[in-house]
C-alpha positions in Angstrom: 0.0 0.0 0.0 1.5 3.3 -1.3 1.3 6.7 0.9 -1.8 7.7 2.6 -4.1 9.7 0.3 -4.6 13.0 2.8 -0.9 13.8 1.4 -2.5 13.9 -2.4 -2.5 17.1 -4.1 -3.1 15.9 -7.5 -6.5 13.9 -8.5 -6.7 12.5 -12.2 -10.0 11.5 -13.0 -11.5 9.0 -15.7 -14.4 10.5 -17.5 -16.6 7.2 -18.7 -17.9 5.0 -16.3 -16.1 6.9 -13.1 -17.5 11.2 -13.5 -20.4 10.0 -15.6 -22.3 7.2 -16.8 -22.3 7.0 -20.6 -24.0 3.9 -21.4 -26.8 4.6 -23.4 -25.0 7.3 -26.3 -21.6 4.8 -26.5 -23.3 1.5 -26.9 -26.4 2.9 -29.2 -23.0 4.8 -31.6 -21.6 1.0 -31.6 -24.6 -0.2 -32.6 -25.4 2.8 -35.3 -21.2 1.8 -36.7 -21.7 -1.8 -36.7 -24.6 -1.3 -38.7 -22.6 0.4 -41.4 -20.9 -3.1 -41.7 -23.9 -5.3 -42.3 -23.8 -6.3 -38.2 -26.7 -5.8 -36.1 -26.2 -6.1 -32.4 -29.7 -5.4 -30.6 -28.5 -6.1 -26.8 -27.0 -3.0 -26.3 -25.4 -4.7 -22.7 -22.9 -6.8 -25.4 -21.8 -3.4 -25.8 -20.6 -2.1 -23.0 -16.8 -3.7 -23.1 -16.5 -0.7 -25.6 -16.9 1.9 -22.3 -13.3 2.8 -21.3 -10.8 1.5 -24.0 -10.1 3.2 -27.4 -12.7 2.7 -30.1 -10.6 1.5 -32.2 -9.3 -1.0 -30.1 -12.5 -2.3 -29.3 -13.4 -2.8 -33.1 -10.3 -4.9 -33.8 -10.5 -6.9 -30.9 -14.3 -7.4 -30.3 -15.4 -7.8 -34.0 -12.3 -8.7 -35.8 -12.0 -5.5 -37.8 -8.6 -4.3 -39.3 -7.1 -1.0 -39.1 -8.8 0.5 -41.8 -12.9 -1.3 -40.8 -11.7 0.2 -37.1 -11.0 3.5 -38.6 -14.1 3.5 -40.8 -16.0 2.1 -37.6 -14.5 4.9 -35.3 -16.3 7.3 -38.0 -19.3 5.8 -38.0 -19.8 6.0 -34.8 -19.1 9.8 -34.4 -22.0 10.2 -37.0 -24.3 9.7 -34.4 -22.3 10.4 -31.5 -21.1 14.2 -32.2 -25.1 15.5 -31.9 -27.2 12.9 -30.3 -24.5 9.8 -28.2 -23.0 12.6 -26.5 -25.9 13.8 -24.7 -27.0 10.2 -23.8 -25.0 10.0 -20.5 -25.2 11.5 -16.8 -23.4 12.0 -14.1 -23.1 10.1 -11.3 -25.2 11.2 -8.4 -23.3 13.1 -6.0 -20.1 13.4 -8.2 -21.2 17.5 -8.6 -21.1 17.7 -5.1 -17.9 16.0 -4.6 -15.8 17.8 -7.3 -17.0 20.7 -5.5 -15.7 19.7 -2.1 -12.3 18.4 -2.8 -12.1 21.5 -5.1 -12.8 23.7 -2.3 -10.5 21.8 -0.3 -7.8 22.4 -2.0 -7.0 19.6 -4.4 -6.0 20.0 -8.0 -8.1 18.0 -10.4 -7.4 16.7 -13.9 -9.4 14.7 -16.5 -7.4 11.2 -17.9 -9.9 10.2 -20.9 -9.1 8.2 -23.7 -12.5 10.1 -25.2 -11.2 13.1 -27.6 -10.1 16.0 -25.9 -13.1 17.8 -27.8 -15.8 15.8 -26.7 -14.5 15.2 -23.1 -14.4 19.3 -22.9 -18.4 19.1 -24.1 -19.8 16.6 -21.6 -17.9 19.0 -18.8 -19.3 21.7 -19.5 -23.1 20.1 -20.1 -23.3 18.6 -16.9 -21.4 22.2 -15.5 -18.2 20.6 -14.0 -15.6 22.3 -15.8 -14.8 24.6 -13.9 -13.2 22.3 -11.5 -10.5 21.0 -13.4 -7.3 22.2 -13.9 -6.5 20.4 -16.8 -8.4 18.7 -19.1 -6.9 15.9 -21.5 -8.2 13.3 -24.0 -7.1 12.0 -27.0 -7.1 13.7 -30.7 -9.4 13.2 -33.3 -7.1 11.4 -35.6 -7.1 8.5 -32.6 -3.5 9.6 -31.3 -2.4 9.7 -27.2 -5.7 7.2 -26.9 -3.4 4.5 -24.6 -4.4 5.8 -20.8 -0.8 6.2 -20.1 0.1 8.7 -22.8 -3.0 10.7 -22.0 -1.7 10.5 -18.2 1.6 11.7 -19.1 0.3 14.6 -21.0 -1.6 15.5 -17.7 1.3 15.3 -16.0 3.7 17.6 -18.3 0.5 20.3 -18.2 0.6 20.2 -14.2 4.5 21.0 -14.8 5.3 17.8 -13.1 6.7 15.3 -15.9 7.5 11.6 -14.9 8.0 11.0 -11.3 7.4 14.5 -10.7 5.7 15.1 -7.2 4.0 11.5 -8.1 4.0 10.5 -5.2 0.8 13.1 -4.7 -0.8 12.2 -7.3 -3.9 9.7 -8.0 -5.5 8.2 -10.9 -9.3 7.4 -10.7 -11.1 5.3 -12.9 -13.3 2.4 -13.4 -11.1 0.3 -15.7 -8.2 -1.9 -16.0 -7.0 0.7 -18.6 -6.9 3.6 -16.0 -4.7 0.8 -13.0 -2.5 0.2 -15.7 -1.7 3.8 -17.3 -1.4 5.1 -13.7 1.1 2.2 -12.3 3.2 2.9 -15.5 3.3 6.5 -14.5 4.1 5.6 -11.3 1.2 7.0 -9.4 -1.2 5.6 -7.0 -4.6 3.7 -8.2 -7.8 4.1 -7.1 -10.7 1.9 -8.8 -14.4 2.4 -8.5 -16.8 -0.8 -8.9 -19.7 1.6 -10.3 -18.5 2.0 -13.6 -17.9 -0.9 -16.1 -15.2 -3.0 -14.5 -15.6 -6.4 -14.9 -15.7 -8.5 -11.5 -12.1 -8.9 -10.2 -11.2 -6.5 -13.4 -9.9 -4.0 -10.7 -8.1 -6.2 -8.3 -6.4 -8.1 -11.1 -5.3 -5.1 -12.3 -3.5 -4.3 -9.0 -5.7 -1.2 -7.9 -4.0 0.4 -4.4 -7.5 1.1 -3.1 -11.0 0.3 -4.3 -14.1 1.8 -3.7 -17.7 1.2 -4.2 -19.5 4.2 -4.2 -19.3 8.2 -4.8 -19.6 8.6 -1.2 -16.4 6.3 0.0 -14.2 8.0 -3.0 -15.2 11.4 -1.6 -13.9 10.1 2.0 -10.7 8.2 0.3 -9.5 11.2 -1.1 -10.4 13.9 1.2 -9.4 11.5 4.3 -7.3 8.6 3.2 -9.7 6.4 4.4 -12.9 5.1 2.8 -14.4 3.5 6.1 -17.9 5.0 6.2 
């Protein structure tokens, strides 16, 4: 177990599946995209390993597309998702209130998304969020930094720490193997939460330092270092 979270300064934040929900506008984009290649998926829940990992990614792995079907399929699915999938999402209850608090309190927050940069920057400001992060990173439009741990780093240099700078104040949170992963390579300090789209034991496989079930323990973990309610 890593240093006691009352000593963070830094809090990196997942947007999908840990800030907000996005279930509904991701999966019904997948389904709009898969459509474009003759594939109809009704069950919209076979669609939810696309929440967290690059699209493209997904594509290749979960339907056997090449680079240039992912790319088409990445396309696809901004057809629908640019006006209508991007709205289809809300936040977590209590999440406002917490952002709030740990911003008041100090803390410096940061969005880690593999969404792009443009789109994470949209759903902020709709749900009226922004305002509490410092920085805001996601990946580009032409589906570069989408690996969680060059989005991380790019946090990192915009906080003016670079690697292993002040790290050991810093913690990524996210609901993901993706996000345990990109933080241990950047060598900060995990945090996991099981109300996203984590599979079961997804997080502990992964090696997350602390995990926490609801909005109300991650509010306590990181204000307190403890998440005993």
């Amino acid at each position: 177990m890593k240093k006691q979270t009352d000593s963070f300064q830094y809090l990196l934040f997942d947007l999908d599946g840990t800030l907000t929900d996005p279930k509904p506008g991701i999966t019904r984009c997948v389904q709009y995209a898969l459509r474009k290649f003759g594939i109809d998926e009704p069950d919209l829940d076979k669609l939810e390993p696309f929440i967290g990992p690059p699209l493209s990614d997904s594509f290749r792995e979960f339907y056997g597309f090449d680079e240039q079907m992912a790319a088409e399929g990445v396309a696809a699915y901004r057809e629908r998702f640019a006006d209508t999938g991007i709205f289809e999402n809300e936040i977590y209850p209590g999440m406002k209130e917490m952002l709030a608090g740990l911003h008041d309190a100090g803390r410096i927050l940061a969005v880690a998304s593999s969404k792009p940069t443009v789109y994470v920057k949209q759903i902020l400001t709709h749900f009226g969020i922004d305002q509490y992060f410092t920085v805001i990173v996601g990946s580009e439009l032409d589906n570069t930094r989408s690996k969680k741990e060059e989005v991380i780093e790019e946090v990192l240099q915009q906080l003016h720490q670079g690697k292993n700078g002040h790290n050991d104040r810093t913690v990524m949170i996210g609901d993901r193997k993706f996000d345990i992963l990109g933080a241990k390579l950047s060598g900060l300090v995990s945090v996991g939460v099981t109300f996203g789209y984590a599979l079961p034991g997804e997080l502990e496989e992964a090696g997350a330092d602390y995990i926490v079930d609801t909005v109300a323990q991650l509010e306590k973990l990181l204000l307190t270092g403890s998440s005993t309610e």
